[in-house]
C-alpha positions as MATLAB code, in Angstrom:
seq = 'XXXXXXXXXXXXXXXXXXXXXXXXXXXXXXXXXXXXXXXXXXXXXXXXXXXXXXXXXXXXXXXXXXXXXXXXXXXXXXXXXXXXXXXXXXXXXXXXXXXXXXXXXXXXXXXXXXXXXXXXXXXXXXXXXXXXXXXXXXXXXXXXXXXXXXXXXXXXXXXXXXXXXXXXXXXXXXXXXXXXXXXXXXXXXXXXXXXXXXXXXXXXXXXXXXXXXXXXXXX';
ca = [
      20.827  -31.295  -24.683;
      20.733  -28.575  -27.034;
      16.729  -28.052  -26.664;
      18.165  -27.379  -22.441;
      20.511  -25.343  -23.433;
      18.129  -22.794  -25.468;
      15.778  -23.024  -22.375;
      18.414  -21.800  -19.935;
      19.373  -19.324  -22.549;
      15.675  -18.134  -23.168;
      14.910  -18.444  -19.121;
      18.347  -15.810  -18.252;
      17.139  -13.175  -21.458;
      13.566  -13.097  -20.358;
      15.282  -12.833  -16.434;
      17.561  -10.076  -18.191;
      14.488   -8.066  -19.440;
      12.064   -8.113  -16.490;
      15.275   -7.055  -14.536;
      16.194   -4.387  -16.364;
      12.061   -3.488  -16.289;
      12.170   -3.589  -12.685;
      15.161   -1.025  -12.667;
      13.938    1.251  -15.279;
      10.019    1.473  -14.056;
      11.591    2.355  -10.393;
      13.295    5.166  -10.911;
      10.387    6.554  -12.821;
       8.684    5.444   -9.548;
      11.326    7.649   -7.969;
      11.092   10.431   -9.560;
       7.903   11.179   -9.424;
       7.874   10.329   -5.472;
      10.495   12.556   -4.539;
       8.925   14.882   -6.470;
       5.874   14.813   -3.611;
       7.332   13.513   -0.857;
      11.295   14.993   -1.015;
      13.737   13.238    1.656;
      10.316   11.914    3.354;
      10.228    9.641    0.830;
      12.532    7.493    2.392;
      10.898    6.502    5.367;
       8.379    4.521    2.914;
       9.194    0.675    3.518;
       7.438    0.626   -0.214;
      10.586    3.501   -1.795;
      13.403    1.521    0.447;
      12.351   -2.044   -0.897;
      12.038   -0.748   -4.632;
      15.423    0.564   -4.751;
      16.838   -2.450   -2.723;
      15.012   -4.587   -5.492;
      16.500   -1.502   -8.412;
      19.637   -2.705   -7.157;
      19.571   -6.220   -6.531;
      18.031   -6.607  -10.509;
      20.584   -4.200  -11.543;
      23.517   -6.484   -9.958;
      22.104   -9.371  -11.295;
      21.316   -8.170  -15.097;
      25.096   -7.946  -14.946;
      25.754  -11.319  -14.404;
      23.277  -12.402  -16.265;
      24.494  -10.534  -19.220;
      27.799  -12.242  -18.557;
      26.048  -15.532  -18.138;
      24.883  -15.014  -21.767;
      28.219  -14.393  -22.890;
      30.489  -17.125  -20.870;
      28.226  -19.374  -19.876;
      28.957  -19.053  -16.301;
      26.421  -18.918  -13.391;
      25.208  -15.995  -11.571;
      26.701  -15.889   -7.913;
      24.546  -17.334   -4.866;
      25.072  -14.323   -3.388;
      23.755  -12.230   -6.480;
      21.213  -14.704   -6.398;
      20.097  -14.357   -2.556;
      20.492  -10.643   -2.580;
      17.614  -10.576   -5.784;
      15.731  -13.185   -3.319;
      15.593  -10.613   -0.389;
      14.740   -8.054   -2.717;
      11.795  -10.171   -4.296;
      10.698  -10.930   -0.679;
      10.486   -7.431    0.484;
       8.280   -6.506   -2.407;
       6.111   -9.409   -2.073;
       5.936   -8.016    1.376;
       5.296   -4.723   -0.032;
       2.041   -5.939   -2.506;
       0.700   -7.928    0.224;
       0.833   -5.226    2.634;
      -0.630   -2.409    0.336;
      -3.340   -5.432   -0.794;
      -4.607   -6.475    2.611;
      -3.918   -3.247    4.912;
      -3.528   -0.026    3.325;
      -6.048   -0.444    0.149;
      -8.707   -1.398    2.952;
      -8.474    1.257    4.584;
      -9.667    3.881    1.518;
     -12.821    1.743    0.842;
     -14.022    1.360   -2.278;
     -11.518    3.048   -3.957;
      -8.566    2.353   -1.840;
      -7.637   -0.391   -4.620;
      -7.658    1.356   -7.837;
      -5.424    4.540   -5.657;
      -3.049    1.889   -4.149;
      -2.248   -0.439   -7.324;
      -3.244    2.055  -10.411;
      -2.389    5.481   -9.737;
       1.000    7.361  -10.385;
       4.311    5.760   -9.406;
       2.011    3.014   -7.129;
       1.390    1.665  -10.308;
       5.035    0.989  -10.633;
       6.191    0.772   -6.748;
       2.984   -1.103   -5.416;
       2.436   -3.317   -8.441;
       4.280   -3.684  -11.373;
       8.045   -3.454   -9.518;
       6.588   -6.049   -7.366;
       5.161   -8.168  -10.263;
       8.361   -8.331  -12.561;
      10.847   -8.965   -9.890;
       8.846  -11.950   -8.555;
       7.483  -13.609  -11.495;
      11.389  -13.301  -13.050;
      12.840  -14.789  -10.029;
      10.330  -17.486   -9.594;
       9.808  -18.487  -13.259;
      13.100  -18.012  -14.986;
      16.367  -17.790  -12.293;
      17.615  -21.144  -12.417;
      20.541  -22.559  -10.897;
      21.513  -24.360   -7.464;
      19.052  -24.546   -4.642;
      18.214  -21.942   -2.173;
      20.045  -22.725    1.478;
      17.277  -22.298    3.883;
      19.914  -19.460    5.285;
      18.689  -17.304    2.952;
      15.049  -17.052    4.533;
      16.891  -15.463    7.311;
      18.772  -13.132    5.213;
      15.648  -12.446    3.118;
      13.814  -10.816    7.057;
      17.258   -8.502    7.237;
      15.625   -5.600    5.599;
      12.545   -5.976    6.889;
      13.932   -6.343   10.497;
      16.131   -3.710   10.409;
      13.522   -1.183    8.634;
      10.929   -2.025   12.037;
      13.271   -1.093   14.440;
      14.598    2.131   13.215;
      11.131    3.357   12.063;
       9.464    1.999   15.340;
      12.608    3.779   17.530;
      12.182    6.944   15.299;
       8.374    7.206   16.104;
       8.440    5.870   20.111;
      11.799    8.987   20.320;
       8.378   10.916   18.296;
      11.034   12.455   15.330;
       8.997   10.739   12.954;
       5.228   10.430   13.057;
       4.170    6.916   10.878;
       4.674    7.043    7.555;
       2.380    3.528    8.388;
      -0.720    4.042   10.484;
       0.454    0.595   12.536;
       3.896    2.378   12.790;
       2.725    5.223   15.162;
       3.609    3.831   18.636;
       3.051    6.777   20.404;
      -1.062    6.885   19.228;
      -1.631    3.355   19.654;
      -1.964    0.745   22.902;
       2.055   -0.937   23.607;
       0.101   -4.570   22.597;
      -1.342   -3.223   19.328;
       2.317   -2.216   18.527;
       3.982   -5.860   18.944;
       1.058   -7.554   17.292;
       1.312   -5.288   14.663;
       5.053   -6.603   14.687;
       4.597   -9.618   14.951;
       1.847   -9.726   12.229;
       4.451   -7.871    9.776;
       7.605   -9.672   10.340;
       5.655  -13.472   10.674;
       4.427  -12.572    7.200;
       7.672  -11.714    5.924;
       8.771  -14.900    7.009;
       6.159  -16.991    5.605;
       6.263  -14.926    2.222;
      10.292  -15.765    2.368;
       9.439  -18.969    2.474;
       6.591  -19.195   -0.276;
       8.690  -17.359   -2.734;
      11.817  -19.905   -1.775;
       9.366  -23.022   -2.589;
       8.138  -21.369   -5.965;
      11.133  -20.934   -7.260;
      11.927  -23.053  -10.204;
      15.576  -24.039   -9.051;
      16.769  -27.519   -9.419;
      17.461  -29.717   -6.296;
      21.090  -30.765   -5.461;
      23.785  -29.156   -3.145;
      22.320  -25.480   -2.055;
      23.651  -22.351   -3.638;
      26.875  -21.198   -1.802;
      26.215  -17.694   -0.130;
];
């Protein structure tokens, strides 16, 4: 009993740490963006899921940090809302590792994942927020609901940056984002490509997660 007990305990500091991690290396991330891109910056799906996820880890740390001191659980919804977060940046990586790094050859790679805050936004963010959620959050079952919530972002970020650049008020920031350049099929499989692998990443990162079975989390 007591050897579970310092494993939860151990599991919700070293949660507490790569949350606080994710927080800490994303504004840095954010600084240094703004600094470049100024209010452009937030038409990046890459800047909007990093501070969802600065958030989200920054919610959570709190209960955690009560968790240590009470004993009590961490909210489902705390617990969904760092799920989404996770899921957009997994979306994020996956993105940058099979679409954008491809498309600067050689060296697309070491720009995309080593270089300035993409170090932090593209890889590291991305890195601490899932490996903290899937090795160390514990606590009730996932609902399968929270899949669904987990596409909100993601859903809602395609349709006001695809009806920003069909109205032509923004041009990209994505190359697969600029309607108005490309054929109207290229567009929805382009969609469809991003948001089916949202939903399958959703899913992955709700099966990896290390959470005991019983009666779901309440959201």
């Amino acid at each position: 009993m007591n050897h579970t007990l310092d494993r939860n305990r151990l599991n919700s500091v070293l949660s507490l740490a790569m949350d606080i991690a994710v927080v800490v290396m994303g504004v840095v991330a954010d600084v240094l963006d703004y600094r470049v891109q100024g209010p452009r910056d937030y038409f990046f799906y890459t800047v909007d899921s990093n501070i969802l996820a600065q958030l989200a880890c920054a919610l959570h740390a709190a209960f955690l940090i009560r968790r240590l001191k009470t004993g009590r659980n961490v909210p489902g919804r705390v617990t969904v809302f760092k799920y989404a977060a996770s899921c957009c940046l997994a979306l994020t990586f996956t993105v940058v590792v099979l679409v954008l790094a491809p498309c600067y050859g050689a060296a697309g790679y070491k720009a995309m994942l080593l270089s300035g805050s993409m170090l932090f936004h593209h890889l590291l963010c991305p890195a601490a927020a899932l490996l903290s959620f899937i090795l160390f959050d514990a606590g009730p079952r996932l609902p399968r609901s929270a899949v669904r919530i987990a596409l909100l972002p993601t859903v809602i970020y395609a349709v006001v940056l695809v009806s920003l650049n069909a109205a032509g008020l923004v041009e990209g920031p994505y190359p697969f984002l600029r309607v108005r350049a490309q054929p109207w099929w290229a567009s929805i499989l382009w969609v469809c490509a991003i948001l089916g692998g949202a939903y399958l990443l959703a899913l992955l990162v709700r099966a990896l997660n290390g959470r005991k079975a019983g009666s779901p989390a309440k959201i």
